[in-house]
C-alpha positions in Angstrom: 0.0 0.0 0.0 1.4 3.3 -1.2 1.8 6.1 1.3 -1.5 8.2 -0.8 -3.7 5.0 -0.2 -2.6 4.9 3.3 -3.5 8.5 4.1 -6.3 8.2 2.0 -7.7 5.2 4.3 -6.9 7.0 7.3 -8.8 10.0 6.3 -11.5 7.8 5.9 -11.3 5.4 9.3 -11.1 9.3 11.3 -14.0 10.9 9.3 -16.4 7.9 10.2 -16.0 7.4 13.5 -19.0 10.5 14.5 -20.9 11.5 17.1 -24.0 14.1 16.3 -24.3 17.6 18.2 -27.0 20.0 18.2 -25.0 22.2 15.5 -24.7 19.5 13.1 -28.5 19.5 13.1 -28.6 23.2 13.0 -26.9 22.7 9.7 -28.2 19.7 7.9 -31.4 19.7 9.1 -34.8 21.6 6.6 -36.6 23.1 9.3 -39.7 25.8 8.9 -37.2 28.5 9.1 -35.0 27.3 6.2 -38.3 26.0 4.1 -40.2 29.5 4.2 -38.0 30.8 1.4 -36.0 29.7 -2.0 -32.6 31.4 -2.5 -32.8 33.4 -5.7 -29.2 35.0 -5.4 -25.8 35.6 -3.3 -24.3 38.6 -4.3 -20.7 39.1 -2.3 -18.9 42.2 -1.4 -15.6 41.8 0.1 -12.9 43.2 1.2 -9.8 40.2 1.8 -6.5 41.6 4.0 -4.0 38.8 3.8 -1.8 39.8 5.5 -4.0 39.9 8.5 -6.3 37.4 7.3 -9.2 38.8 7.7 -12.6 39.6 5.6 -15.4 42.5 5.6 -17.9 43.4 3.9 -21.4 42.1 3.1 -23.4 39.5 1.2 -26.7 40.8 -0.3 -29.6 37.5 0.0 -31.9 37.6 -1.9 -34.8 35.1 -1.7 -38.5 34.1 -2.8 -40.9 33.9 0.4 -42.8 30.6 0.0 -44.4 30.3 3.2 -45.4 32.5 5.7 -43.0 33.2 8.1 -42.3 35.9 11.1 -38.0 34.4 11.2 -35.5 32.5 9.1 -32.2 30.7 9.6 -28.8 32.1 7.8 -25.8 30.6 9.0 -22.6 31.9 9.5 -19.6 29.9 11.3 -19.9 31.4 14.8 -16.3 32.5 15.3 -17.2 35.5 12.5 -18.9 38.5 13.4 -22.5 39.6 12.6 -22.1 43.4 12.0 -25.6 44.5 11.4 -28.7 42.4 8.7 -31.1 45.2 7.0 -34.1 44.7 4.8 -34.8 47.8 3.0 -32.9 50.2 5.1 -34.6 48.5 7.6 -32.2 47.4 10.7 -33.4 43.6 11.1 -33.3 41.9 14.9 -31.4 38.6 15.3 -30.4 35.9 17.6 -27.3 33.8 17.0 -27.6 29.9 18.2 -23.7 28.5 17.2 -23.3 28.7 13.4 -27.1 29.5 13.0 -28.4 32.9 12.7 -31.7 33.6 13.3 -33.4 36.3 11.8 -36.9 38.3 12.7 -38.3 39.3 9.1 -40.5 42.5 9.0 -44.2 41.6 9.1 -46.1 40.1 6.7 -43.5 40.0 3.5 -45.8 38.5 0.6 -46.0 34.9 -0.4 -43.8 34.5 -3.7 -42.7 38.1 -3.7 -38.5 38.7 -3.6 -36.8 40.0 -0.7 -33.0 41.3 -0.3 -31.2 41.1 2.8 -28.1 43.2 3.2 -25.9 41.0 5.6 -22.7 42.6 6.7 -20.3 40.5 8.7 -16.3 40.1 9.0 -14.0 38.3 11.2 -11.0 35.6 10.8 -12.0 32.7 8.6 -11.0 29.4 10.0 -7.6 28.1 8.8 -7.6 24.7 7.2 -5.7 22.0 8.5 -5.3 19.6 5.3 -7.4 21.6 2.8 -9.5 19.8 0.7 -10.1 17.0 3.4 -11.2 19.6 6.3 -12.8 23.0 5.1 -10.8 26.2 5.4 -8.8 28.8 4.0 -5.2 28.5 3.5 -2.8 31.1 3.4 0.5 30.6 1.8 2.6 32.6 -0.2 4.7 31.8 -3.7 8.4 31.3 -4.4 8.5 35.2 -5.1 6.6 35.8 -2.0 3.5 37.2 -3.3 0.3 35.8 -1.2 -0.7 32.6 -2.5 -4.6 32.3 -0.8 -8.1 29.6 -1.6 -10.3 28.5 0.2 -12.4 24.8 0.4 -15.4 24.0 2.5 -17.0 21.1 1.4 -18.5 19.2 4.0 -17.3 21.6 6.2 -20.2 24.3 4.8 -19.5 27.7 2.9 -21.0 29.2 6.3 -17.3 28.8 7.5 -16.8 32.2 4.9 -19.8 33.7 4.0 -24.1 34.5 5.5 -25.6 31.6 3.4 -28.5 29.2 3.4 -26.0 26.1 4.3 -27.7 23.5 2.7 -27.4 21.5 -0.4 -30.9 21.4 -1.4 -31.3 25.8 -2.5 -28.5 26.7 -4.6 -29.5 30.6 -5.8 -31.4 29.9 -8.7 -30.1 32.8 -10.7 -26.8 32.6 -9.7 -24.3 34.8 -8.0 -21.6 37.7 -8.0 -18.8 37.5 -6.1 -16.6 40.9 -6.0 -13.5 40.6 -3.7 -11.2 43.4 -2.6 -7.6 42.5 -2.8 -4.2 44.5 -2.3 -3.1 45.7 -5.4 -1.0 43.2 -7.1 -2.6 40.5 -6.9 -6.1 38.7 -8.4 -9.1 37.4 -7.3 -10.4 35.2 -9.8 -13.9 33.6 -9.0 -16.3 31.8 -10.7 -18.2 32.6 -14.1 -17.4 35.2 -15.7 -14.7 38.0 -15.2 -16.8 41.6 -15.5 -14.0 44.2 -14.8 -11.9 45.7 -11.8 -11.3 48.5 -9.9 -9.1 50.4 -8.5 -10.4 51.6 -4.9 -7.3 53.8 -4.3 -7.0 52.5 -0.6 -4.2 50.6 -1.8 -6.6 47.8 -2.9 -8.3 46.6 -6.0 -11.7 45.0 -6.5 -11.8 42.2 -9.3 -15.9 41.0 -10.3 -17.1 38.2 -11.5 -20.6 37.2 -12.3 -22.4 33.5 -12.1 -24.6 32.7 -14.4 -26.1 29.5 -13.8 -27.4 27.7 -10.2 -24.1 26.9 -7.7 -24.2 24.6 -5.0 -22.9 27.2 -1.9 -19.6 25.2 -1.4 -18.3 25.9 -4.8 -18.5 29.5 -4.6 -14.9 30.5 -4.0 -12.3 32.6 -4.1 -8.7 32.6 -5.3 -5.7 35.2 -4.5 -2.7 35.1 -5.7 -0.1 36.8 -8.4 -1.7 34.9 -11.2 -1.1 34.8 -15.5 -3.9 34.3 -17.4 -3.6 32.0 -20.3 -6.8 31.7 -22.6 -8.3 28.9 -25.3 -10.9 27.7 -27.2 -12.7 24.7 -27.4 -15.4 25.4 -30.4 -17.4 27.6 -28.3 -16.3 26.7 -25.1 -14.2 29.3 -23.4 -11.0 27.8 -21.5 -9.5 29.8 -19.3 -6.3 28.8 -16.9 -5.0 31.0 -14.0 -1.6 30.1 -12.9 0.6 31.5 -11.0 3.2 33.5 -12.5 6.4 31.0 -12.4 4.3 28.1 -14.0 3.1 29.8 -16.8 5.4 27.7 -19.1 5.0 24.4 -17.4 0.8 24.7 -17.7 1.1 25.5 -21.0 2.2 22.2 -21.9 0.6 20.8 -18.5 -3.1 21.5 -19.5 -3.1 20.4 -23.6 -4.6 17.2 -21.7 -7.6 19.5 -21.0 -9.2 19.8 -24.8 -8.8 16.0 -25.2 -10.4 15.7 -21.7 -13.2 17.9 -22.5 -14.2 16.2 -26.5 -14.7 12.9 -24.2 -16.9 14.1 -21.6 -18.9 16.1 -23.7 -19.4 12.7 -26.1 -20.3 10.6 -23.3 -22.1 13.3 -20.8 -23.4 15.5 -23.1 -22.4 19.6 -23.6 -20.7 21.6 -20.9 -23.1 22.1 -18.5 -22.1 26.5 -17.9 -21.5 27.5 -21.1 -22.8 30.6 -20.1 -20.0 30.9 -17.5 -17.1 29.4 -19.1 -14.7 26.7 -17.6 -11.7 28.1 -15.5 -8.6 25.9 -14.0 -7.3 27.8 -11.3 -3.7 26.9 -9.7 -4.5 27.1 -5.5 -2.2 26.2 -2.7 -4.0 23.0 -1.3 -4.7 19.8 -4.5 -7.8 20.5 -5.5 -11.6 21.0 -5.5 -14.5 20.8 -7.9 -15.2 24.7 -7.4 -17.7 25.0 -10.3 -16.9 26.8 -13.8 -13.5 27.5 -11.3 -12.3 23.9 -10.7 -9.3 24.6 -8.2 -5.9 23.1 -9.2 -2.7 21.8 -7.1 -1.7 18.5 -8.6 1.7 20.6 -8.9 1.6 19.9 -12.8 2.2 16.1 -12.6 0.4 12.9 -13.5 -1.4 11.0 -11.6 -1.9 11.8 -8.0 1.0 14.0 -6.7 2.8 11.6 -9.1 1.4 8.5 -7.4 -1.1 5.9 -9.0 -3.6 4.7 -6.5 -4.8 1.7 -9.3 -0.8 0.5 -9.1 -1.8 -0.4 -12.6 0.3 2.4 -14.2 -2.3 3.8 -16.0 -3.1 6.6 -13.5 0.3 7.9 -14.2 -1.0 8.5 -17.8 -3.3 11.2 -16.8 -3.4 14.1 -14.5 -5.9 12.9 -11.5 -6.7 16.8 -10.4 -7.5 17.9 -13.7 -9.4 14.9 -14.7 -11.4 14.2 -11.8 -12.4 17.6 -10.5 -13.8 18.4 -14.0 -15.9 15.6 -13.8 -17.6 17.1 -11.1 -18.8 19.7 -13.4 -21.7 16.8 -14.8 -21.6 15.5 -11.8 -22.0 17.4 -8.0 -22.5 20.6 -9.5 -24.7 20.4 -12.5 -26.4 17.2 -11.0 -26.8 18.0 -7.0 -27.3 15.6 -3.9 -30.0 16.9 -2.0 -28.6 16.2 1.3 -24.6 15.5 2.0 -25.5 12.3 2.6 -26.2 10.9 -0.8 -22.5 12.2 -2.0 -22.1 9.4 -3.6 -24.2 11.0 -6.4 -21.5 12.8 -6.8 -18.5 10.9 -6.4 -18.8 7.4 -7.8 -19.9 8.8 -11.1 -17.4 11.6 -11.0 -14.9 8.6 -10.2 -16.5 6.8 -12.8 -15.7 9.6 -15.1 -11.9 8.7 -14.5 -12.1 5.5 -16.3 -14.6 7.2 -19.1 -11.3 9.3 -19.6 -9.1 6.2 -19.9 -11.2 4.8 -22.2 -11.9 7.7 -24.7 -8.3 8.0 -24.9 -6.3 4.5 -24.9 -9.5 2.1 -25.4 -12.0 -0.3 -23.3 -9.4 -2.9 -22.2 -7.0 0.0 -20.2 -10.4 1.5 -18.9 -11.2 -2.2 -17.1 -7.6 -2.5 -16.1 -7.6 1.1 -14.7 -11.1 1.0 -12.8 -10.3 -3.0 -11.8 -7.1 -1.3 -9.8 -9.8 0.8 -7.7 -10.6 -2.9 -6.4 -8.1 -2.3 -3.7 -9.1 0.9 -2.0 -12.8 -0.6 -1.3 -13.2 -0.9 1.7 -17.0 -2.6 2.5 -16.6 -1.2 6.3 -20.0 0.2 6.4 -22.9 1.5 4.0 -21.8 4.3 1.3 -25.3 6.6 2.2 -24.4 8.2 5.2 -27.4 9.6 7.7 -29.8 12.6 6.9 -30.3 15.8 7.9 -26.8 16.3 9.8 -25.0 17.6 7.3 -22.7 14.3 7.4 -21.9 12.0 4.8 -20.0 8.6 5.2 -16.7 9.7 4.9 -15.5 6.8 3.3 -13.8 6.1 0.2 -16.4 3.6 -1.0 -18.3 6.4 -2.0 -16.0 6.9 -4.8 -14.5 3.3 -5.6 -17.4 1.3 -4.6 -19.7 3.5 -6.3 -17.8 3.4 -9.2 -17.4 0.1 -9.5 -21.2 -0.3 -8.9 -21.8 1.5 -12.1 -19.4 -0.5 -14.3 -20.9 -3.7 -12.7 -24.1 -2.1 -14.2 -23.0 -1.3 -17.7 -22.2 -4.7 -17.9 -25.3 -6.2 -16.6 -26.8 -4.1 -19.6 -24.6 -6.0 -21.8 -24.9 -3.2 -25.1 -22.3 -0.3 -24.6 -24.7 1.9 -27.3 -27.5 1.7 -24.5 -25.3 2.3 -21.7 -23.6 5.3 -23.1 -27.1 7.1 -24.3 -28.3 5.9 -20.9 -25.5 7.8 -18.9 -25.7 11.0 -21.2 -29.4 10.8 -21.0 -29.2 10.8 -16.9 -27.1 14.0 -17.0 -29.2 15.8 -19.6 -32.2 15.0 -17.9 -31.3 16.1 -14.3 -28.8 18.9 -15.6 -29.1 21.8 -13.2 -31.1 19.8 -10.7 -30.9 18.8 -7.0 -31.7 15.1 -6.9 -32.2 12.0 -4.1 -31.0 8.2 -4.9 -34.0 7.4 -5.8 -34.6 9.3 -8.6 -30.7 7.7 -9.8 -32.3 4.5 -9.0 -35.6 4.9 -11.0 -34.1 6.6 -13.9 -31.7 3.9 -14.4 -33.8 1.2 -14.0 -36.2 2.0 -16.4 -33.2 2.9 -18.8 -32.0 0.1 -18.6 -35.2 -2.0 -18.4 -33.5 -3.7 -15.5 -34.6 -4.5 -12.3 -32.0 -2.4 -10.6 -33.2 -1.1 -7.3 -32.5 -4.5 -5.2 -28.9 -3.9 -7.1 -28.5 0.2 -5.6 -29.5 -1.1 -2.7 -27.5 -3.6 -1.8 -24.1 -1.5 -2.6 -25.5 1.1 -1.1 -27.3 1.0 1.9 -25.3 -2.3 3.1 -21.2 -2.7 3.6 -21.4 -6.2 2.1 -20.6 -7.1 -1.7 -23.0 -9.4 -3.1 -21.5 -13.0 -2.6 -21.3 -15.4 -5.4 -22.0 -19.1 -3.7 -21.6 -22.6 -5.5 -22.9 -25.8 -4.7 -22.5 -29.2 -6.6 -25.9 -31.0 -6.7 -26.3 -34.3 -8.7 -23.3 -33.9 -10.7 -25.0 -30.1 -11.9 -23.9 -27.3 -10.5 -25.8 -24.3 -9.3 -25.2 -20.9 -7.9 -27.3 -18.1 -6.3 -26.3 -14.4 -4.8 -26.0 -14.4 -1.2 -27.1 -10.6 -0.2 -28.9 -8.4 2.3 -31.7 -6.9 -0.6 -34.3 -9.1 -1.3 -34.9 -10.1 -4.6 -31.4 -9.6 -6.5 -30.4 -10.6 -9.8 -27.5 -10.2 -11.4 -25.9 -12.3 -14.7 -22.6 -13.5 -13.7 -20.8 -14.5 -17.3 -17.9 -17.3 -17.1 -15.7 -20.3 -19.3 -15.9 -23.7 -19.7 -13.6 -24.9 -21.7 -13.0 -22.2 -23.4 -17.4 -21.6 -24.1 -18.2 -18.1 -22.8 -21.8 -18.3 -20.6 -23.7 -16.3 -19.6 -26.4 -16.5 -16.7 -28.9 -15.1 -14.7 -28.3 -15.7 -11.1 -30.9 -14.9 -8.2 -31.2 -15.1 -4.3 -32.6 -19.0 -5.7 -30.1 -21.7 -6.5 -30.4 -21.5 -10.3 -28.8 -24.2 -12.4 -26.1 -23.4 -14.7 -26.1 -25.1 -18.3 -23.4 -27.4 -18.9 -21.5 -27.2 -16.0 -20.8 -30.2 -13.8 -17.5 -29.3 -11.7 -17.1 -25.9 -9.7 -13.7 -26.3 -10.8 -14.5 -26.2 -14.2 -15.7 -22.3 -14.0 -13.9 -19.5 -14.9 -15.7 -16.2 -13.8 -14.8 -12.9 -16.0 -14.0 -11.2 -13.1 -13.4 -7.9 -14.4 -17.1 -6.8 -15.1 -18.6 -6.9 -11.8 -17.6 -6.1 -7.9 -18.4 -9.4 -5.9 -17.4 -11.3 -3.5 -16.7 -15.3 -4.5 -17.3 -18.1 -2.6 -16.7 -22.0 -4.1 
């Protein structure tokens, strides 16, 4: 075991050892005063001293009443200061319970009408420990010793930064702008589009940018540093890369893999899901994150994984992981959204998934099988990949990336016609592009795709630790096999050899006879197409 897959596992044997407090359910619980209104739009206004580390300024809310209601919940990480909440020139009354702010609206605001609260704050952010694996900001500086400064709260919650509705299920429908005060000499660059800057002549300037589309809250970021801006064009698409200034040459070269990249995805995923707001790698000082239309970049321009290959197959080292991976994310987590943090796995197995797409767009089907075969290793079946609702907690376990992944090539090959797996895959991230989704509506899209009967399959991987087990038994010189699994009523085709003769049958929780067959010896299973357990 490598030294990534060893830290990787020990992240994961920490992170799911949890005990639930009162603020977790302040933030991942849908209560009356987080369902009375719809976020419409965040619009930021900051000022960022880095040398102090410190923010102020204001977020401006605005939101769609839907129900009637005299109070509602913003949250902002308690150790940052509320400065003063208006409505309308209006000074608004508040009460703070830990990270959950609690505001008294003005009397009866009308049902569907639009309301914009002026939230002014500042404080220290919290410092990150091991950016992206806790949430953060990180504050380093480059070789030339210009500040070097992102910021990554996933999981953690963009309340750690910023007044926002901290949950996954209202991203601002219309988008957001984000318009960050820095000293002068250095960038912001955040996400969508870049709309101008300004020079406030306090010795800072303010650098805008405008979002288009619906983010999820944990994407919205920003990036400081001394950066060059190198631009492309992918017929249309806009690619833009922001790098700091001594690695200009190297990304050059570094980031040719991203054209490639992006002709694959949009093939098997369908187009771009932000056009309208372009597709930015930024270089930040921690490895990565899938910061929509912004995806943050530290793989310090080498393949694989900081130059490691968690498959050990070698083909990881073929491919940057960062650059790759993160842009996944872009069909899946932030066009396609969990609802809660607990169904993550909607966005990382089929953004891990995405990994072996890659491999196979560019050096075929059998290094694809190899490469997502070598995930095999870091599964670790210790508990259920769904984590628990309305905590804000997911698992915290790798599974939700391998496992998953796995899962869904086990389930291309159950299908058994790669034209109606691919148009079923791009189909699921057309249909829910720009939507906030639950398992089960993966589950029921998919199965009726696929014409499969696929929910005892989801839920077996899912909601228990245990791989379906493959069991043999010789009866009467036949022999017969059945699933051994916690779902009732799974079915799964298993295909094998006998000498040399490819089968291929459909195997239940029922001793089912297989054709031909009178040794256990005799079988060899193709292995390669499924994630199971065997037992002879």
């Amino acid at each position: 075991m490598n030294r990534i897959i060893a830290l990787f596992l020990l992240y994961t044997a920490i992170s799911s050892s949890q005990t639930f407090t009162r603020r977790d359910t302040l933030q991942g619980s849908l209560r009356p005063e987080r369902t009375a209104f719809d976020v419409q739009r965040y619009d930021l206004n900051l000022t960022i001293d880095p040398d102090n580390r410190t923010i102020v300024g204001f977020n401006d809310i605005t939101v769609k009443i839907v129900e009637n209601s005299s109070r509602i919940q913003l949250d902002l990480f308690e150790n940052m200061k509320v400065d003063s909440i208006f409505h309308k020139n209006i000074k608004l009354t508040y009460e703070r319970e830990m990270d959950a702010v609690f505001i008294d609206l003005p009397p009866e605001l009308p049902l569907n009408s639009e309301q914009t609260i002026r939230f002014y704050y500042s404080g220290k952010p919290m410092v990150a420990k091991r950016a992206p694996w806790d949430g953060g900001f990180v504050w380093k500086k480059d070789s030339n010793g210009n500040h070097f400064v992102g910021v990554a709260v996933q999981g953690t919650g963009a309340s750690l930064w910023y007044p926002v509705k901290d949950h996954q299920s209202d991203e601002p429908d219309r988008g957001a702008s984000v318009r960050i005060a820095v000293p002068n000499g250095l960038m912001n660059v955040s996400n969508g589009r870049f709309l101008g800057k300004e020079a406030l002549f306090n010795g800072y300037t303010r650098w805008d940018w405008e979002v288009k589309s619906p983010i999820n809250n944990y994407n919205i970021v920003i990036n400081i540093a001394d950066y060059v801006h190198i631009q492309e064009e992918l017929n249309g698409l806009d690619l833009d890369y922001y790098v700091l200034r001594e690695n200009e040459e190297i990304a050059r070269k570094h980031f040719e893999e991203v054209k490639p990249m992006m002709n694959c995805f949009q093939e098997k995923f369908g187009a771009y899901p932000f056009v309208e707001d372009g597709f930015k790698l930024v270089e930040t000082p921690y490895l990565g994150m899938e910061h929509q239309s912004a995806v943050a970049y530290g793989n310090k321009y080498m393949k694989g994984y900081l130059g490691n290959d968690m498959t050990g197959t070698g083909i990881g080292l073929l491919f940057d992981y960062i650059t790759i991976h993160e842009t996944g994310h872009e069909w899946f987590g932030n066009s396609i959204t969990s609802k809660d943090i607990a169904d993550m796995w909607i966005h990382e197995s089929f953004t891990t998934y995405s990994e072996s797409v890659f491999v196979e767009c560019q050096f075929g089907y059998e290094k694809a099988m190899e490469y997502i075969n070598g995930q095999k290793r870091m599964v670790g079946n210790q508990k259920p990949i769904i984590g628990q609702f309305g905590v804000n907690y997911k698992t915290g376990n790798s599974d939700m990336y391998y496992k998953g992944a796995l899962l869904l090539n086990t389930i291309r090959h159950m299908i058994n016609d790669d034209d109606k797996w691919w148009k079923l895959l791009r189909n699921y991230a057309e249909t829910y592009r720009h939507q906030i989704i639950e398992t089960s509506d993966v589950v029921e899209f998919f199965t009726k795709e696929s014409t499969l009967n696929l929910a005892p399959v989801f839920d077996q991987y899912l909601n228990y630790k245990n791989l379906p087990e493959l069991e043999f038994r010789l009866v009467k010189k036949s022999v017969e096999a059945r699933w051994n699994t916690d779902a009732i009523d799974f079915q799964m085709p298993i295909e094998f050899y006998v000498d040399t003769k490819k089968m291929r049958v459909l195997v239940s929780n029922n001793w089912v006879r297989l054709p031909s067959v009178k040794e256990v010896e005799e079988i060899e299973l193709v292995m390669y197409k499924m994630l199971v357990n065997v037992k002879k």
